[in-house]
N, C-alpha and C positions, 0 to 999 in steps of 0.2 A: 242477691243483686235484683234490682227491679225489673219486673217485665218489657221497659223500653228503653230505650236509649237515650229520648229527649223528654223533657216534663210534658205530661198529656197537653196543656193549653201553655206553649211556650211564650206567646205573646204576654199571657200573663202572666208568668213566670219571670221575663224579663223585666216588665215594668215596677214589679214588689223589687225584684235586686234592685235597680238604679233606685229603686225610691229609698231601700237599706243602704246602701254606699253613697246617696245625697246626704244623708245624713254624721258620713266620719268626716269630723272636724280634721279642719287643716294640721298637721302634725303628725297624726295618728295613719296607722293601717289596720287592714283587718285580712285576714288569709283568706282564701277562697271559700273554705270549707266553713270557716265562722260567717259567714256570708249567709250563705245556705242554711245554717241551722238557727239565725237573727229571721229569717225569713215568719211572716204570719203563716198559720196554718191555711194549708192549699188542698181544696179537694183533690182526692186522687192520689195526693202523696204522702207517704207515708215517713217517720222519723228514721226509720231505714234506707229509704228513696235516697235521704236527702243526707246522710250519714257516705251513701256508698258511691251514689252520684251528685251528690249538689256540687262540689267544688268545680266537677267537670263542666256541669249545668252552668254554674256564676261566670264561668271561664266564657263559655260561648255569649252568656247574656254580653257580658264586657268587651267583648268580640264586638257587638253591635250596641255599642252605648251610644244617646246622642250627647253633643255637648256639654250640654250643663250639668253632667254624671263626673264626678272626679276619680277617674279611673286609675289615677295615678297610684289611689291608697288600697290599692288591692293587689294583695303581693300573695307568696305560697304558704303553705306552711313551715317553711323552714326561714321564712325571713327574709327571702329572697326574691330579687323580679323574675319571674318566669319568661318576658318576652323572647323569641329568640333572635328576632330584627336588631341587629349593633345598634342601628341609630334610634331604634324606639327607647329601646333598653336604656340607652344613656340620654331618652328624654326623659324618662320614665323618672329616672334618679336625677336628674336636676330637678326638676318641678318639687320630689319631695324634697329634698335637700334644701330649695326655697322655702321649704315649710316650716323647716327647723330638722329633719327627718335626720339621723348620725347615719351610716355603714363602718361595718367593722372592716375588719383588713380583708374578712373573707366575701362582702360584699353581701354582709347581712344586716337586716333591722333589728335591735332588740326587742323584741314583743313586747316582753313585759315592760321598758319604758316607752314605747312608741307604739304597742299593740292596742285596738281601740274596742271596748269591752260589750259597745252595743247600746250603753246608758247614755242618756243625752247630756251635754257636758254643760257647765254651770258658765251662764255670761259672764263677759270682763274677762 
């Protein structure tokens, strides 16, 4: 486990996430923890850092996203919306669900059809 609890310069640490999660196309999610490991390399942290804390990490950046960060497409790793607010939670899955986004009966994404790999997706 890494020596802190929060990424040494969180300012910039939030702004590389929003700048990774600007980038999944409408459709797609990506888990927490793929988040954090999509991440450029950041002084100070290490591929363990961000293995044992990044999901934690992305979690908080998300926490404080401004607008034009689509928060929507960041879910767990199990497929699921993490929020625990009812009414967020059930914004959280309209918005993707607008997107084309499916849920199984257990109120899960399929990853591998709707999980998004980090590569930038081809026009049209």
């Amino acid at each position: 486990m890494p020596g802190f609890t929060s990424p040494p310069d969180p300012e910039m640490f939030k702004n590389l996430v929003w700048s990774v999660v600007r980038r999944i196309p409408a459709g797609k999610v990506c888990p927490y923890g793929k988040v954090a490991l999509l991440l450029p390399s950041i002084p100070g942290i290490t591929l363990r850092d961000l293995e044992t804390m990044g999901a934690r990490w992305v979690g908080g950046a998300m926490a404080a996203c401004p607008a034009d960060v689509p928060w929507q497409r960041v879910i767990n790793a199990q497929g699921k919306i993490s929020l625990s607010n009812p009414t967020a939670k059930q914004r959280q899955r309209e918005l993707l669900e607008a997107e084309g986004v499916e849920f199984d009966a257990h109120e899960r994404i399929d990853l591998k059809r709707f999980g998004w790999d980090g590569k930038p997706q081809p026009d049209g």
